[in-house]
N, C-alpha and C positions, 0 to 999 in steps of 0.2 A: 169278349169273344173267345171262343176256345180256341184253344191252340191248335188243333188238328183243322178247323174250320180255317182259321187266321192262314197256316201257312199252304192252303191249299187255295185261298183267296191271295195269297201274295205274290204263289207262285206262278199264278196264271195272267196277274196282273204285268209280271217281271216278262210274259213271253208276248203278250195279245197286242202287244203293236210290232212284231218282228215274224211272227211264225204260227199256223195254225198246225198243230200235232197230232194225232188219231190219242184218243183215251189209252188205248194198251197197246204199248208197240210189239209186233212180232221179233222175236229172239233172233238177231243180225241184225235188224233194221239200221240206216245209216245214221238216221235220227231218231232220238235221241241217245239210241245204243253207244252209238259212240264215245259220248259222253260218260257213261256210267264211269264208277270209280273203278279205277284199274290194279290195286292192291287188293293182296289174297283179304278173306272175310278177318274181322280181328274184333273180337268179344271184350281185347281190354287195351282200347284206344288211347288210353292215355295213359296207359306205361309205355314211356320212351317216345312219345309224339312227334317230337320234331326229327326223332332220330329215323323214325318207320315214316314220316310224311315231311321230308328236309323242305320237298319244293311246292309251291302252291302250283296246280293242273292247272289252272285257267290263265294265271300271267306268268309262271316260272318263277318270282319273286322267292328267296331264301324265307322260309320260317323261323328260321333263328336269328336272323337279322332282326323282322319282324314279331317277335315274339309276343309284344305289346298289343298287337292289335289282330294274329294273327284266332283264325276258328275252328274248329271241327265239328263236322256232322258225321253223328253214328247215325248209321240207316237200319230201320227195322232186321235187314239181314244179313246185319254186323259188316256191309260194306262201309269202308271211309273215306270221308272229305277231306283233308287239312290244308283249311285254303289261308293263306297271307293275312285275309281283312273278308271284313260282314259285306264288301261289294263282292269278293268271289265264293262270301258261302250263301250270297243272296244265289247268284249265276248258277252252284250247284242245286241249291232248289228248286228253280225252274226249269232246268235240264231235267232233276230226277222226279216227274210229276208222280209217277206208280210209287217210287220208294217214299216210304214213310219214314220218318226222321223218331229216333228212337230217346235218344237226345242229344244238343247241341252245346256246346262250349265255349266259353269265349273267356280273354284273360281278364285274372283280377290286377287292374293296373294299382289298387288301392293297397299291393304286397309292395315290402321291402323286397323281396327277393330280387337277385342278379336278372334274372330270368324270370319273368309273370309265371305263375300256375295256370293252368284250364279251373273256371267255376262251370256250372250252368248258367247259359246264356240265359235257358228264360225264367231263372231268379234273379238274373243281375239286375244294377239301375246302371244305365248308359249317360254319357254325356254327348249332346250332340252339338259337336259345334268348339265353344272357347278355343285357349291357349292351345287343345292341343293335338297332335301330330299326327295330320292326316293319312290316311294311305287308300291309296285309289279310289279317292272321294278330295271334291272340294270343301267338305266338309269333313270334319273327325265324327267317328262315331267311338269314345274311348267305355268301353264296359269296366266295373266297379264289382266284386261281389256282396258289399256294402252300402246301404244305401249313404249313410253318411260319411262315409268316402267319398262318395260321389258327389256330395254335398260343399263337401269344401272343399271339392276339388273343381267344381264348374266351372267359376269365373264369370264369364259370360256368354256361357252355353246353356242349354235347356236339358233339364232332368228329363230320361222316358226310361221307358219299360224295354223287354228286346220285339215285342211286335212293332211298336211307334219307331225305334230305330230302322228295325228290317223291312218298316211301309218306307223309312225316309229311304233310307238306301235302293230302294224300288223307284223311287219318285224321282230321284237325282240322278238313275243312270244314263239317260241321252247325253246331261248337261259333263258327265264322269266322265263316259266314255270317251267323250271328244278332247276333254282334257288328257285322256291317257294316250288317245294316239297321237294328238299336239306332241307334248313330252316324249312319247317313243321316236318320232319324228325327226326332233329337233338334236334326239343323241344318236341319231342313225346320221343327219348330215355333220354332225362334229364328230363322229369316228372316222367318216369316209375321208372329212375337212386333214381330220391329221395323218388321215395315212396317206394321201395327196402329199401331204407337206413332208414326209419324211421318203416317200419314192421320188 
């Protein structure tokens, strides 16, 4: 499937049981305007990324924390994404139905580096699933700019492409979401639990 085809089918898939939207929104509109990215336009995204996009827009989450797993979408009109994980750069493509994604990035977990690089997401091979570390998924989706990186790195997870990953992360977001606010939940009653305990 082509990729222009793929994420205009993924992205409608990621809204059609929550929201029905007009094809072109009028300029204010509350939906989806709101959402758009809100940093000035930027032609060279990935000089200094985490530094120009510290926090991911959809859960706040640190990028540099996250660096492993975290994404960026350049949009055809050089607005930017840089979200934590493929669950919030799945949420920016469904928010930005009009914007067309110029290209997207995801880290190569298969460097030594301190710090992952951004590859292109959609030459990576992902892993979906094994040993490792999820983020805002009950499942990992860890991208590879290598395929055989990604190979010996599996374990007992499944080799995909980044559509097959960005159809999973479309697929799992009811079973995600409830696990994220479970967890948001559970450290909002253990904040209040200790500051009870120390007034």
């Amino acid at each position: 499937m082509k990729r222009r085809q793929f994420l205009a089918a993924g992205s409608t898939l990621g809204l059609a049981a929550t929201v029905a939207v007009p094809a072109f929104a009028a300029e204010g509109d509350g939906t989806p305007m709101q959402f758009m990215p809100k940093k000035p336009k930027d032609p060279t995204p990935l000089v200094d990324d985490m530094t120009k996009y510290p926090k991911c827009p959809y859960c706040g989450m640190d990028r540099k924390e996250y660096h492993f797993s975290r994404h960026l979408i350049h949009y055809s009109d050089d607005l930017v994404d840089g979200t934590c994980s493929l669950h919030c750069a799945a949420i920016s493509l469904s928010l930005n139905l009009d914007r067309m994604p110029k290209a997207i990035y995801a880290p190569d977990n298969g460097s030594g580096e301190a710090l992952k690089p951004l590859t292109n997401a959609e030459a990576a091979t992902y892993v979906i699933g094994g040993a490792h570390r999820n983020v805002m998924s009950k499942k990992a989706k860890t991208s590879f700019a290598s395929k055989v990186a990604a190979e010996a790195a599996k374990g007992d997870g499944e080799i995909a492409d980044f559509n097959k990953a960005l159809m999973a992360t479309y697929m799992g977001m009811a079973e995600d979401t409830m696990m994220i606010r479970m967890k948001r939940d559970e450290k909002r009653r253990k904040m209040m639990g200790e500051m009870q305990h120390k007034g």
